[in-house]
N, CA, C and O atoms as a GROMACS GRO file, in nm:
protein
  420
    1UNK      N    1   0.469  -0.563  -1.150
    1UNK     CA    2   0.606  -0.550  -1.196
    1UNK      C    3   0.647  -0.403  -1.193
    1UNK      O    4   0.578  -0.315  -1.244
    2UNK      N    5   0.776  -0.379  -1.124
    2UNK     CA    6   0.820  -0.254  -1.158
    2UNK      C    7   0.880  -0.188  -1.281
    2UNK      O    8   0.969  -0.234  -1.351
    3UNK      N    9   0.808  -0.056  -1.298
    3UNK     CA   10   0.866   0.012  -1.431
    3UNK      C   11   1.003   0.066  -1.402
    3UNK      O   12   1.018   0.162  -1.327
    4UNK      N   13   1.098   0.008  -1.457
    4UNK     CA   14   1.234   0.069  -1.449
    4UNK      C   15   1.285   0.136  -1.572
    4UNK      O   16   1.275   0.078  -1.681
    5UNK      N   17   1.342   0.256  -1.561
    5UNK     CA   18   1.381   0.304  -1.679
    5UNK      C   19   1.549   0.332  -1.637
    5UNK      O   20   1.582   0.424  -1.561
    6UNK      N   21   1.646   0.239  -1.700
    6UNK     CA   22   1.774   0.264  -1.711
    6UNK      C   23   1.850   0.317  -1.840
    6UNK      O   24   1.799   0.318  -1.952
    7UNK      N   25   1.966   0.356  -1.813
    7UNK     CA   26   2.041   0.452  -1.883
    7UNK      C   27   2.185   0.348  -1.851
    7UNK      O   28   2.181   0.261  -1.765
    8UNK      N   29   2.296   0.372  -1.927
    8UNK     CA   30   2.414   0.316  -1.905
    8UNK      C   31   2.495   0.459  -1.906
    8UNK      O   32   2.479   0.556  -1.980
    9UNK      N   33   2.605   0.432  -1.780
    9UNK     CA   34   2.695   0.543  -1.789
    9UNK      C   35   2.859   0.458  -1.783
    9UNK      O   36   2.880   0.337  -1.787
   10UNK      N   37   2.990   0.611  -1.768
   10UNK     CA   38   3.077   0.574  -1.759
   10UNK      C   39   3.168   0.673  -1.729
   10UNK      O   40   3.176   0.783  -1.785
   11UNK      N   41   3.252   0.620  -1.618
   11UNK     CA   42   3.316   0.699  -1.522
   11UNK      C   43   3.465   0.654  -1.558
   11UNK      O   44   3.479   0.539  -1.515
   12UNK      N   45   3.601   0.706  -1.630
   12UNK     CA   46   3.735   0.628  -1.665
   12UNK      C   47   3.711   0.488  -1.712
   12UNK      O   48   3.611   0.450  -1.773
   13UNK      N   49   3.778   0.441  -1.690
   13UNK     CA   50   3.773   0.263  -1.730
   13UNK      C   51   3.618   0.166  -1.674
   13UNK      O   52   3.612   0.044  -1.691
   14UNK      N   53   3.530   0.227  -1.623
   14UNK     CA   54   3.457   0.158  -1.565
   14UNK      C   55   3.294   0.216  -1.625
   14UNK      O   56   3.239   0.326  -1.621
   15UNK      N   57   3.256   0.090  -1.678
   15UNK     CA   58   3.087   0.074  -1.760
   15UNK      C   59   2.972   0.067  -1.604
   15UNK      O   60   2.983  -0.012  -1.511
   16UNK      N   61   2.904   0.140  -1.616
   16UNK     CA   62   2.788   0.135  -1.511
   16UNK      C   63   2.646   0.148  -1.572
   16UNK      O   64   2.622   0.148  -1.692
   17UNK      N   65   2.534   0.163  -1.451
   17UNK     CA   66   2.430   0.238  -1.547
   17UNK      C   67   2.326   0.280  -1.402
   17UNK      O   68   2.337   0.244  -1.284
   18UNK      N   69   2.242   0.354  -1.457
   18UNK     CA   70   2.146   0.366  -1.317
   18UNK      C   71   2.009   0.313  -1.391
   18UNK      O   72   1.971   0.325  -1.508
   19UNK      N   73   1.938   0.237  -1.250
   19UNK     CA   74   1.807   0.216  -1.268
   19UNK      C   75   1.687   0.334  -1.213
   19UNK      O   76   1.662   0.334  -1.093
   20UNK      N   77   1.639   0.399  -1.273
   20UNK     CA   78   1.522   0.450  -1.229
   20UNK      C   79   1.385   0.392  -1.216
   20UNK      O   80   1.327   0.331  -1.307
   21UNK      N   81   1.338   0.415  -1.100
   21UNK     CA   82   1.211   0.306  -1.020
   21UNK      C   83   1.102   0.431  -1.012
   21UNK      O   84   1.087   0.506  -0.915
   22UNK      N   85   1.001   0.438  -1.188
   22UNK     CA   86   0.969   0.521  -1.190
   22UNK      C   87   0.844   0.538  -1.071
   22UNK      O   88   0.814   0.652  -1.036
   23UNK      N   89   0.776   0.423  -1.012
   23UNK     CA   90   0.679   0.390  -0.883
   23UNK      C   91   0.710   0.478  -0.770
   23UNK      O   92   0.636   0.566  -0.727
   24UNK      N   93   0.874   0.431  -0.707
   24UNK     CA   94   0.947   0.430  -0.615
   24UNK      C   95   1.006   0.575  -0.649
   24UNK      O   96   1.064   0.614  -0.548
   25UNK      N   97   1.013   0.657  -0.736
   25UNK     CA   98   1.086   0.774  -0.749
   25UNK      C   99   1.229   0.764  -0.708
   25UNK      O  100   1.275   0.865  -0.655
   26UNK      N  101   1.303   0.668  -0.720
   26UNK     CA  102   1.423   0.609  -0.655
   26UNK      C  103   1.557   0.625  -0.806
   26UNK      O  104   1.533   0.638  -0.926
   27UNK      N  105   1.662   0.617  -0.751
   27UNK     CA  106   1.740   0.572  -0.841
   27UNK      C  107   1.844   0.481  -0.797
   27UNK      O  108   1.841   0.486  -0.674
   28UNK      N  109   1.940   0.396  -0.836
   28UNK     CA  110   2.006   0.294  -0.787
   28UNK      C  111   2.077   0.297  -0.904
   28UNK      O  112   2.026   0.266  -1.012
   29UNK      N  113   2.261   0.355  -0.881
   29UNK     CA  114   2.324   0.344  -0.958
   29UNK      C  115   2.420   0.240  -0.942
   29UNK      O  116   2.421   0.186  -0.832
   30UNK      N  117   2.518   0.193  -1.045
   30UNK     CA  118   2.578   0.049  -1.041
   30UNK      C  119   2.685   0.088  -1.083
   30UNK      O  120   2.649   0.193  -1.137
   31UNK      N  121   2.784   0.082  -1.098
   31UNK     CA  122   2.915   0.121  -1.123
   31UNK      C  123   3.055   0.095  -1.042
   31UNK      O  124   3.040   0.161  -0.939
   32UNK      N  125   3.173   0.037  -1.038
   32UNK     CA  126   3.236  -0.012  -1.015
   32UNK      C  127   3.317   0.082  -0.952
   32UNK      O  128   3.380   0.038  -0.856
   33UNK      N  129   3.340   0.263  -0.998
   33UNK     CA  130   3.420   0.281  -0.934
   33UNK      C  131   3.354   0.413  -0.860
   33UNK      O  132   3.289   0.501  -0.917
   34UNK      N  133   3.377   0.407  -0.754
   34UNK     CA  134   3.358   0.469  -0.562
   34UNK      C  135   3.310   0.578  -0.596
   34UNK      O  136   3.201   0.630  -0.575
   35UNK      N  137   3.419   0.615  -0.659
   35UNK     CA  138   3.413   0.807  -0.696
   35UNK      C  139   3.322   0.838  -0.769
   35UNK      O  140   3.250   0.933  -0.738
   36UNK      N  141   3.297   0.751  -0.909
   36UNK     CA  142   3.189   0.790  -0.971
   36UNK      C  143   3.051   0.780  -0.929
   36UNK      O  144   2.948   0.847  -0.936
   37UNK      N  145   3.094   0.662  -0.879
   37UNK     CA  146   2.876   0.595  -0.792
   37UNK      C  147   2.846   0.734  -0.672
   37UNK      O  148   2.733   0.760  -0.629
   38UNK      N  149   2.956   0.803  -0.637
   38UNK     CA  150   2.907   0.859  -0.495
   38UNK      C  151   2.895   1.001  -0.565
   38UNK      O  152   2.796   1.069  -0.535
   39UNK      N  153   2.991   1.055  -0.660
   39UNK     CA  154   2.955   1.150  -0.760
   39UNK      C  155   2.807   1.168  -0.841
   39UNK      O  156   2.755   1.277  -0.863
   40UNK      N  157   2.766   1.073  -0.869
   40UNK     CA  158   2.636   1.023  -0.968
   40UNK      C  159   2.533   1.062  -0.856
   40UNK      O  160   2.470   1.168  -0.865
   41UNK      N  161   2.517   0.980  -0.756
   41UNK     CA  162   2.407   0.923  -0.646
   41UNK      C  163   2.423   1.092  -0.562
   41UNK      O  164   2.308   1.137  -0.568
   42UNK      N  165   2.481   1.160  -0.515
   42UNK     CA  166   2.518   1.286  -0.488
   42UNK      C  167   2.416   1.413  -0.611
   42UNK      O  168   2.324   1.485  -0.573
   43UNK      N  169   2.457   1.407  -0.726
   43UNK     CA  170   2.442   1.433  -0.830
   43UNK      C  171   2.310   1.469  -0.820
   43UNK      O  172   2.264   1.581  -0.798
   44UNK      N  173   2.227   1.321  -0.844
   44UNK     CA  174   2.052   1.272  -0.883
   44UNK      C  175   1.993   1.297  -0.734
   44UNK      O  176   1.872   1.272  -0.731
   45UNK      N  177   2.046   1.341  -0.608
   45UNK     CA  178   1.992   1.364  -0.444
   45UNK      C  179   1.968   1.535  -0.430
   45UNK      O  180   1.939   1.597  -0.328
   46UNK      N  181   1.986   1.577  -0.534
   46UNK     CA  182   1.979   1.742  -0.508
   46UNK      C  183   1.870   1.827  -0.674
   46UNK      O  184   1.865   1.803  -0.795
   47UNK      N  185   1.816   1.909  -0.597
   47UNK     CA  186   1.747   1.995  -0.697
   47UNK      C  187   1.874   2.109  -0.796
   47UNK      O  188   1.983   2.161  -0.770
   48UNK      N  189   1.793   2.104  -0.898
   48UNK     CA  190   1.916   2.196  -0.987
   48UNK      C  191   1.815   2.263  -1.044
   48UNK      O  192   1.696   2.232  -1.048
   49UNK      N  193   1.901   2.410  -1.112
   49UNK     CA  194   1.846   2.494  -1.153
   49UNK      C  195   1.866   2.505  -1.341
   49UNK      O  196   1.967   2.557  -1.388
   50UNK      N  197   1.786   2.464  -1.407
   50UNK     CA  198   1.902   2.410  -1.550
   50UNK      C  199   1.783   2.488  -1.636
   50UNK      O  200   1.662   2.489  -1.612
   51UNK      N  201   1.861   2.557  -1.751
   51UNK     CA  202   1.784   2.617  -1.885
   51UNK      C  203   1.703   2.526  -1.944
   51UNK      O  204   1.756   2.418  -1.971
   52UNK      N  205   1.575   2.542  -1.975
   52UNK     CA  206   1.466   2.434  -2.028
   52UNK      C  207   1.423   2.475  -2.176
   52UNK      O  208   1.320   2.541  -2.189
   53UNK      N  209   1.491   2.443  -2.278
   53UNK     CA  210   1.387   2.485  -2.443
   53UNK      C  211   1.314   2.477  -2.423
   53UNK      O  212   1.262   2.401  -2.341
   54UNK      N  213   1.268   2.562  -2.495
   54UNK     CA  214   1.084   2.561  -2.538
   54UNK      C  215   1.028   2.554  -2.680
   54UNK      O  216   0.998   2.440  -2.715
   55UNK      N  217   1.003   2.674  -2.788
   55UNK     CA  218   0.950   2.663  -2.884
   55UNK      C  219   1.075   2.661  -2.967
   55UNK      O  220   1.096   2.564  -3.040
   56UNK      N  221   1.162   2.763  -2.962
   56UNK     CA  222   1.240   2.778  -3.048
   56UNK      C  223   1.410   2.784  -2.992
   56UNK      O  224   1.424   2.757  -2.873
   57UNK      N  225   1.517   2.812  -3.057
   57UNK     CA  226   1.676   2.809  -3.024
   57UNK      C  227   1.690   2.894  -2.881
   57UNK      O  228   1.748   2.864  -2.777
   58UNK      N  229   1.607   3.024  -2.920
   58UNK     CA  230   1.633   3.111  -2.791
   58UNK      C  231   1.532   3.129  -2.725
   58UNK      O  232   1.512   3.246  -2.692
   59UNK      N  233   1.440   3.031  -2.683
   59UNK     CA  234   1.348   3.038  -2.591
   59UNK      C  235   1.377   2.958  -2.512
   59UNK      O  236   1.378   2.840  -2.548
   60UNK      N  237   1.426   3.006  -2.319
   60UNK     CA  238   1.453   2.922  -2.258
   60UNK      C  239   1.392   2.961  -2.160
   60UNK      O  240   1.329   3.065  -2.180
   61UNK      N  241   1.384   2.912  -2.047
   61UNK     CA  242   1.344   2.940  -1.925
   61UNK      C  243   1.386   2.875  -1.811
   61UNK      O  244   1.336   2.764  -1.793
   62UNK      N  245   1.493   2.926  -1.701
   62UNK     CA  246   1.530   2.866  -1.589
   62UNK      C  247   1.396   2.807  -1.505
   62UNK      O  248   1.281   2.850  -1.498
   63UNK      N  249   1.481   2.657  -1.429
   63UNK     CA  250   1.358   2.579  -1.390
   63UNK      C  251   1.423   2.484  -1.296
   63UNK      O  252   1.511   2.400  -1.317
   64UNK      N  253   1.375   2.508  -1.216
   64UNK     CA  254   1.393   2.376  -1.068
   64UNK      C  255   1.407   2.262  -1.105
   64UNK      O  256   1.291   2.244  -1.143
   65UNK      N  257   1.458   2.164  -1.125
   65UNK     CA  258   1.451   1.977  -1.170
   65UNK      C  259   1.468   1.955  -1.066
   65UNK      O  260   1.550   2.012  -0.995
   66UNK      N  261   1.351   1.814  -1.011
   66UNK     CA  262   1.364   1.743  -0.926
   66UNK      C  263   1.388   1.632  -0.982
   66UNK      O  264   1.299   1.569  -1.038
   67UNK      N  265   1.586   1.569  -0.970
   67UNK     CA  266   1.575   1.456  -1.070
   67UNK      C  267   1.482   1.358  -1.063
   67UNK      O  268   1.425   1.314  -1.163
   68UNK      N  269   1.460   1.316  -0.937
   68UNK     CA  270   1.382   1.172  -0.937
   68UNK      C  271   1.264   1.209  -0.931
   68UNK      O  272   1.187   1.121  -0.893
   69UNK      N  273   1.205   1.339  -0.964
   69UNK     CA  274   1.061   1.337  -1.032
   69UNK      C  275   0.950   1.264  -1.064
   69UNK      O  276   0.844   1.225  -1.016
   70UNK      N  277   1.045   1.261  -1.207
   70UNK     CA  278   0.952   1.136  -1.307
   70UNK      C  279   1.094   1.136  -1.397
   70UNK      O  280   1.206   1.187  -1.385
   71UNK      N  281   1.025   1.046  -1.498
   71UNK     CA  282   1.133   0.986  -1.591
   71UNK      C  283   1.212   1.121  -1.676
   71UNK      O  284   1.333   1.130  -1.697
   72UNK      N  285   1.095   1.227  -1.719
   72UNK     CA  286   1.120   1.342  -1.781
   72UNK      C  287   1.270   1.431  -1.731
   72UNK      O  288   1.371   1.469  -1.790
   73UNK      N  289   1.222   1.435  -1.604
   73UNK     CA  290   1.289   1.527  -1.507
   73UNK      C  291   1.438   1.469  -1.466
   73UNK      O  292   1.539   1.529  -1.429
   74UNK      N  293   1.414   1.338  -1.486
   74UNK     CA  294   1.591   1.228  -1.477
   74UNK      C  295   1.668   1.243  -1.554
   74UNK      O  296   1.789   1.256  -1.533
   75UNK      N  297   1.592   1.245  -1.698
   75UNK     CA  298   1.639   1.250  -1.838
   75UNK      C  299   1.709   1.397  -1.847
   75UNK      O  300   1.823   1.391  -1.894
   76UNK      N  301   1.672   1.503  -1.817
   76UNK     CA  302   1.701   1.596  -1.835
   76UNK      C  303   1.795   1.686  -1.783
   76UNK      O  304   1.845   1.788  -1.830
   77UNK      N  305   1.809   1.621  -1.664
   77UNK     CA  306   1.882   1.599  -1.534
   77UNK      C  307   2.011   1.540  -1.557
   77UNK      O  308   2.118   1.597  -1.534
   78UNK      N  309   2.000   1.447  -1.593
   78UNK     CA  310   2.132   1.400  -1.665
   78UNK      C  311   2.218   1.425  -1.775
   78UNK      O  312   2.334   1.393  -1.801
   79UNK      N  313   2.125   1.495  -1.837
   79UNK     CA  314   2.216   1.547  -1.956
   79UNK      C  315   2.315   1.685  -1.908
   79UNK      O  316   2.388   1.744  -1.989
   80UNK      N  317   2.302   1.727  -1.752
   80UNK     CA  318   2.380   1.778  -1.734
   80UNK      C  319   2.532   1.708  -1.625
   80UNK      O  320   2.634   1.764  -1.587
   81UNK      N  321   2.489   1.588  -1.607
   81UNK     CA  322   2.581   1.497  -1.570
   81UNK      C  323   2.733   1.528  -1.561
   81UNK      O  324   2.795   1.566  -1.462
   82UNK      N  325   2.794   1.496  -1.725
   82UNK     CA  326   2.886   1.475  -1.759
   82UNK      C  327   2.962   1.607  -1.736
   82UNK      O  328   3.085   1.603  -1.734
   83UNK      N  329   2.880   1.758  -1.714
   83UNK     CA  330   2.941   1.808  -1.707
   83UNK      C  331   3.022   1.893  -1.553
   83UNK      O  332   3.124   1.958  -1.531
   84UNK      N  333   2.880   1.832  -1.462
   84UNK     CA  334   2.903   1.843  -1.302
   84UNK      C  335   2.999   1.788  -1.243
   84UNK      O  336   3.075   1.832  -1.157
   85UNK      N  337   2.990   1.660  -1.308
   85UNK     CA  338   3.057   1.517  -1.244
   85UNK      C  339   3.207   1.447  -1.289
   85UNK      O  340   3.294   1.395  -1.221
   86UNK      N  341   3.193   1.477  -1.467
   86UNK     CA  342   3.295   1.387  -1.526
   86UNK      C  343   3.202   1.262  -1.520
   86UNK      O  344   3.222   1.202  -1.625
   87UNK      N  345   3.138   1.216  -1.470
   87UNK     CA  346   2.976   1.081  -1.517
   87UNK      C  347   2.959   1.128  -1.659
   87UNK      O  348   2.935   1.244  -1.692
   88UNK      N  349   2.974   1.020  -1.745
   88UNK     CA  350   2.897   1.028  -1.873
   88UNK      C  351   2.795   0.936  -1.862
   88UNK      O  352   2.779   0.838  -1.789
   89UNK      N  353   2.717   1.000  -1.968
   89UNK     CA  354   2.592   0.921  -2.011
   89UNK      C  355   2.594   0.856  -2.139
   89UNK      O  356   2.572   0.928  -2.236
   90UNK      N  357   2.617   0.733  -2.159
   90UNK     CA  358   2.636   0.636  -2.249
   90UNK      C  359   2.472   0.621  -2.303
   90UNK      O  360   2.420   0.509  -2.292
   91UNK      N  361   2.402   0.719  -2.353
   91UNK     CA  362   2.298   0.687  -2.422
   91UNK      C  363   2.248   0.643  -2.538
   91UNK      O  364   2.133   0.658  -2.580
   92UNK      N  365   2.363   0.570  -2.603
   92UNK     CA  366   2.287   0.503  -2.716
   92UNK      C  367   2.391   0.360  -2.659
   92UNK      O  368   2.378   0.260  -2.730
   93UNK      N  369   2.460   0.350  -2.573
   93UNK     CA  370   2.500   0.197  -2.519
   93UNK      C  371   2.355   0.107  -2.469
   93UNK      O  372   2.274   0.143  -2.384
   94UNK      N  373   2.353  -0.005  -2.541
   94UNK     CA  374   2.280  -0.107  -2.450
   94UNK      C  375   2.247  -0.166  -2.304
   94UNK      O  376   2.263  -0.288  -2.307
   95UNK      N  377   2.219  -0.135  -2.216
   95UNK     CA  378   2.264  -0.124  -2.077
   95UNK      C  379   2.259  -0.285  -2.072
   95UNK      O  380   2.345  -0.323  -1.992
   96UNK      N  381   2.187  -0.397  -2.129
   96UNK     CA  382   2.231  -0.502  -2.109
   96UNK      C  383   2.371  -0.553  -2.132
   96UNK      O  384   2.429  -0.631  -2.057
   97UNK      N  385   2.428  -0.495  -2.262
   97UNK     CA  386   2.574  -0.500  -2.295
   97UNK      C  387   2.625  -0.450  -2.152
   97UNK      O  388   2.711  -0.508  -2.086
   98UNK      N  389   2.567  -0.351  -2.121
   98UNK     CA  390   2.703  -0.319  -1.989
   98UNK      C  391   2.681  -0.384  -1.881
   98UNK      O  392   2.776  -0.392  -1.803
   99UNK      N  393   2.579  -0.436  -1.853
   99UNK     CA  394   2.579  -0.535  -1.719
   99UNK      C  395   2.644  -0.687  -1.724
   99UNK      O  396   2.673  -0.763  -1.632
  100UNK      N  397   2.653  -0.699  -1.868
  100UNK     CA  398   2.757  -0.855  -1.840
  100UNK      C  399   2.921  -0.776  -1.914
  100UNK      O  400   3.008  -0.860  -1.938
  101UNK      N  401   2.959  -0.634  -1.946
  101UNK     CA  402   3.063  -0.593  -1.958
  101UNK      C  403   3.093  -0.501  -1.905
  101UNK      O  404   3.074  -0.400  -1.972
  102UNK      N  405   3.154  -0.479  -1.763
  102UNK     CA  406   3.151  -0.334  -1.703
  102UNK      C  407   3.250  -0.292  -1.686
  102UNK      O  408   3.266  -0.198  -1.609
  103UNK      N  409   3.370  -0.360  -1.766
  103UNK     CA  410   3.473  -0.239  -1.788
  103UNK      C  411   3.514  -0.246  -1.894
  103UNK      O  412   3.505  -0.354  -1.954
  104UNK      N  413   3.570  -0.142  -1.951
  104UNK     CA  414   3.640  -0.120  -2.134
  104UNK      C  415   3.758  -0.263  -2.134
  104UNK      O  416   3.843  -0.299  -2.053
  105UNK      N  417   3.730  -0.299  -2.219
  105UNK     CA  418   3.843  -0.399  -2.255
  105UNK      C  419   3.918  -0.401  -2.394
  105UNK      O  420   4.007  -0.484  -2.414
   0.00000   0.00000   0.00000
């Protein structure tokens, strides 16, 4: 069985989420609208350079992320999402809730 680790996002009026195929190093996002899925999938296809905490508030250290890594490196990866893209990350949404509801009603 594959280990998938998903997240639910949201792009304007439209509920999505991506699956990460932590085996497959893959991601497969779902989302209804064009701009956001090709924004997202664009997004998670490129290395970034992002500040990493460490021990304390001002201990950081610039660092390569390869999103599809591992699960670590997705996670972390995404939390700069919302601000590249306009993609939010709906992380405390149920991603089952959003697969039988994928747009705001």
């Amino acid at each position: 069985m594959e280990n998938i680790y998903s997240v639910a996002i949201s792009y304007g009026n439209d509920l999505g989420y991506i699956d990460y195929d932590v085996e497959n190093k893959s991601a497969q996002v779902t989302l209804a609208n064009d701009e956001g899925k090709k924004k997202t999938e664009d997004f998670l296809s490129k290395v970034h350079e992002i500040e990493v905490p460490h021990e304390t508030l001002l201990d950081f250290t610039t660092e390569k992320i390869s999103p599809l890594e591992n699960v670590k490196s997705f996670q972390l990866t995404l939390t700069r999402l919302w601000e590249a893209t306009g993609v939010h990350v709906d992380w405390s949404r149920p991603v089952d809730y959003v697969k039988e509801h994928p747009r705001y009603e």
